[in-house]
Structure formats: structure tokens, C-alpha cells
C-alpha positions in Angstrom: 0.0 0.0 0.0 1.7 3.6 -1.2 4.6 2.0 -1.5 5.4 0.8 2.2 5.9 -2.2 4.0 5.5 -3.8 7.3 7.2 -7.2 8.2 7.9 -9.3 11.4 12.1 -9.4 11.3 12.6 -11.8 14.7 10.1 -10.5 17.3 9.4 -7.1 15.7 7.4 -5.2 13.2 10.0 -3.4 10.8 8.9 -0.9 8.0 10.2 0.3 5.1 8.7 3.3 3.1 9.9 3.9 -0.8 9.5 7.6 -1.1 11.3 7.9 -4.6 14.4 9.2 -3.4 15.3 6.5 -1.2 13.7 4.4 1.6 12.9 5.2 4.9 13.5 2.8 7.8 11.3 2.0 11.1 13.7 -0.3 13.5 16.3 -2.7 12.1 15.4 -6.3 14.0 15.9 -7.8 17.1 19.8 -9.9 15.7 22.1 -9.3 12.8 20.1 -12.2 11.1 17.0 -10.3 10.9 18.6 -7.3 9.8 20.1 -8.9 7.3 16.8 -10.5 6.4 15.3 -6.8 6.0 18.3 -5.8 4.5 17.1 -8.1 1.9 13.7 -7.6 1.6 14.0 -4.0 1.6 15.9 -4.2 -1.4 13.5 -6.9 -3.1 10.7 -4.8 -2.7 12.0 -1.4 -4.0 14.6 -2.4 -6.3 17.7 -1.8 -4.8 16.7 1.8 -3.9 19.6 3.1 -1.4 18.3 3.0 2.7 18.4 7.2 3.2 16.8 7.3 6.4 16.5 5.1 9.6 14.1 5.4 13.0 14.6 4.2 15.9 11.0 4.0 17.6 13.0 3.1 21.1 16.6 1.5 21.6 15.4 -2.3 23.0 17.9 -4.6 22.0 14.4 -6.9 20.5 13.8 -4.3 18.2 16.9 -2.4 16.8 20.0 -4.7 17.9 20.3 -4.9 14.1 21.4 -1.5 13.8 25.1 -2.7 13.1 24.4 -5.0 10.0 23.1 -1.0 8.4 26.4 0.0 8.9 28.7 1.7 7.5 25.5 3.9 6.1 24.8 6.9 4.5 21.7 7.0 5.9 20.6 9.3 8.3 19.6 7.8 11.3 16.8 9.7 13.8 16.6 9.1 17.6 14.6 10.5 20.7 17.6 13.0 21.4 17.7 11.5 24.9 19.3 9.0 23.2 21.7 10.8 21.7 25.0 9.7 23.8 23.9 6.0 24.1 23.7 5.3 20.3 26.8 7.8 19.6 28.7 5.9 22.5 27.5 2.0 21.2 28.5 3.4 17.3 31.9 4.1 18.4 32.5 1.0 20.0 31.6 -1.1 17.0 34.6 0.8 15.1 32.5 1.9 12.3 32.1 5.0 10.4 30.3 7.4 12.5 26.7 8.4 10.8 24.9 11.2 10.1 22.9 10.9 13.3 19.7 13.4 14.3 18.7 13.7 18.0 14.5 14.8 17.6 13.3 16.6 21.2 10.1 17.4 20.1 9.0 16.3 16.2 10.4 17.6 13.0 9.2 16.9 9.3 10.9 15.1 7.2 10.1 15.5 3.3 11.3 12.7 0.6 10.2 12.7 -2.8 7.3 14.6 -2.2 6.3 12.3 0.7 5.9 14.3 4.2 6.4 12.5 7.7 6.1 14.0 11.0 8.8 11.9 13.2 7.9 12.9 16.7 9.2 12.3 20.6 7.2 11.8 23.7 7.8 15.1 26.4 8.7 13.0 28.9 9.6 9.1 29.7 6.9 7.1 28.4 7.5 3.5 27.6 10.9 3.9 27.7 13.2 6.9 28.0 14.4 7.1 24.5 10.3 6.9 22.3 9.7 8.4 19.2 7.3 8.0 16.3 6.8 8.3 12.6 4.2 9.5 11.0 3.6 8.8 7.5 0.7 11.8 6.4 0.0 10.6 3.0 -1.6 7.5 4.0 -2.0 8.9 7.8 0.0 5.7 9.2 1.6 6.4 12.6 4.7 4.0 13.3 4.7 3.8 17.2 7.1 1.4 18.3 6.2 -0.2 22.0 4.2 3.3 22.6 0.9 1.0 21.7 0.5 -2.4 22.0 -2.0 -4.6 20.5 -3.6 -7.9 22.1 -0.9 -7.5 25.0 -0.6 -6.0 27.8 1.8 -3.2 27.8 5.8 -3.7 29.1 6.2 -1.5 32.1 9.3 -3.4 32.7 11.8 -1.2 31.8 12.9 1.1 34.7 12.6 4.2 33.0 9.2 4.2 32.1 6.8 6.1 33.1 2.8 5.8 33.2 1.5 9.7 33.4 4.5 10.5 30.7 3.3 7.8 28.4 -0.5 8.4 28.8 0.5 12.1 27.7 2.4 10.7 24.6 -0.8 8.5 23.5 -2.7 11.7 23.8 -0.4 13.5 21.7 -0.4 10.6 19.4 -4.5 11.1 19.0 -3.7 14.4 17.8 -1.9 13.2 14.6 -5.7 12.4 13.2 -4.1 8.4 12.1 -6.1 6.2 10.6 -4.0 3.1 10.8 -1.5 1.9 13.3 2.0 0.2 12.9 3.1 -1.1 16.5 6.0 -3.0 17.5 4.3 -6.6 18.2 1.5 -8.2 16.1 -0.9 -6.1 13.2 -3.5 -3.8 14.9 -7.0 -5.1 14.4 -8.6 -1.6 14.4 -8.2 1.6 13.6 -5.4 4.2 15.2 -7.6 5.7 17.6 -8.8 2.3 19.2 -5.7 1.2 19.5 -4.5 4.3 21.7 -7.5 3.9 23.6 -6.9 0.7 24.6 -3.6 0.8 25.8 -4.3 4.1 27.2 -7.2 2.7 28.9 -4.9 -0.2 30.6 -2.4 2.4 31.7 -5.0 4.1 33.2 -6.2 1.7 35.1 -2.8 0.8 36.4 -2.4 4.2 37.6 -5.2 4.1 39.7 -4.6 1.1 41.1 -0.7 2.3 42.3 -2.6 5.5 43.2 -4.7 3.9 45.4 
């Protein structure tokens, strides 16, 4: 559909957009094998157009521990700019070329081949310290990451997240006006907004309970 696609590489929904210029990357895969797997498929699908651009929804190992089979890249990678000094710091270590890399603290557009995207960043912690979204306007797709789960329960595991920073984030994710939903784990059975409202709903109700 409008020349994108979604694929489960390991435990994690990758994407790949072909804006005409070049293709745009959501999360790499949870090994070097399933990057190199998307590696593969991305190039099957557009035609060996070159990867320009790579986002990192959040930096869990199960969804972007492929980052090293992109590299050396050209592409410009984007990142919560919390993140910032962990991804500069792991890059170095793995004695590569150091990428163009873009820190986002609050959202920025992005314009390819005619193709607009919003890639955005929560305020605060919400799943995780280091969130951030992509949002693809001309088919009003928003790529969340872990920021909305479907048919699970959310992961509060990680110890920098944070409930009343996420449910802030969902809220600001409403106000993209999606119509369709790319999360981390599984393929969203409804639309955008009833997917926000779910997981919304659960943190919610989590809050209240610790509340109380």
C-alpha cells in the first residue's frame, strides 16, 4: 500500500517506506540475522533503492540490535535526542564509520520525494526513555514502536518508564488524526484511535490502582 511495507524481522514489526528518493526505515530487528533478512527484503521490494533514512521507535535490544548490519551507512539515522549519547557511544564501540545521526526533542518533518512524515518524541519518559514515532501523512499511518500495544498487555518493565509520561504521549499521538496503526508486536486489528484507547485505557487503570 503507497509503497510501504510492514514485516515481522525476529520478534518485531520493521517498515520500510519507498518515497522515490530512497527508503525510509522503522527499527532494524531484534539480531544481525533479521537485519540482514530486512536488509534483503527492503531491497526486493524497491529495487535496490539506497536506505536514506533510519528510525529508531526506542533503543530495546528486540527491536533495533540490528542497527550494526546497516552500517557503514549513509543514511541518516533519527533518535529521541535523549538517546543521543547512548547510540553515539554504542556506534563508536563497533569501530564503524560514524553516521549522520539526528537527535529529535520534540517532532520535525521530514520531506522525501514529495512524501511528508512528522517523526515525533514523547515530552517525557513514556515506555521507555528514549520513544519516538513516525508519521507517514499521505496514508496517515503512525509507526509507534512499543508506545501502543495490540492484544498484549503493555511492558512497564523497563525502569525508566513512566505511566502519566506515556499516557501524555498517547494523547499527543490522537492528535496526529491516524487512521492506521503500525506497533512494535503483532498487526492492529482496528483503527489508530482504538488502539490508543486501549492501551491508554490499561495504563490508566494501572495508575489508579498504584494511586490507590
Amino acid at each position: 500500500k503507497e509503497n510501504f511495507w510492514v514485516g515481522a524481522f525476529g520478534p518485531t514489526n520493521c517498515s520500510w517506506i519507498d518515497t522515490g528518493d530512497g527508503v525510509l526505515v522503522v527499527d532494524t530487528g531484534a539480531t544481525a540475522a533479521d537485519a540482514k533478512n530486512l536488509k534483503a527484503e527492503i531491497a526486493r521490494t524497491t529495487k535496490n533503492k539506497p536506505v536514506k533514512w533510519i528510525a529508531m521507535t526506542h533503543l530495546h535490544g528486540d527491536s533495533n540490535n540490528g542497527l550494526p548490519a546497516f552500517l557503514p551507512t549513509e543514511a541518516t539515522i533519527f533518535v529521541n535526542a535523549r538517546a543521543m549519547g547512548a547510540v553515539t557511544g554504542s556506534i563508536a564501540q563497533w569501530n564503524t564509520k560514524a553516521p549522520n545521526i539526528i537527535g529529535v526533542s520534540d517532532r520535525i518533518a521530514l520531506v522525501a520525494g514529495g512524501r511528508a512524515f512528522e517523526i515525533g518524541v514523547p515530552a517525557e519518559n513514556a515506555h521507555s526513555q528514549f520513544d519516538l514515532y513516525v508519521f507517514d501523512v499521505p496514508t496517515r499511518t503512525v509507526f509507534t514502536g512499543d508506545l501502543v500495544t495490540t492484544d498484549r498487555c503493555p511492558m512497564l518493565s523497563d525502569p525508566d518508564s513512566d505511566l502519566k509520561g506515556w499516557i501524555a504521549a498517547l494523547d499527543r499521538l490522537d492528535t496526529l488524526g491516524a487512521e492506521a496503526i503500525v506497533p512494535t508486536r503483532l498487526i492492529a486489528r482496528s483503527g489508530a484511535a482504538a488502539e490508543i484507547d486501549k492501551t491508554r485505557h490499561y495504563l490508566a487503570t494501572m495508575l489508579a490502582f498504584l494511586v490507590e
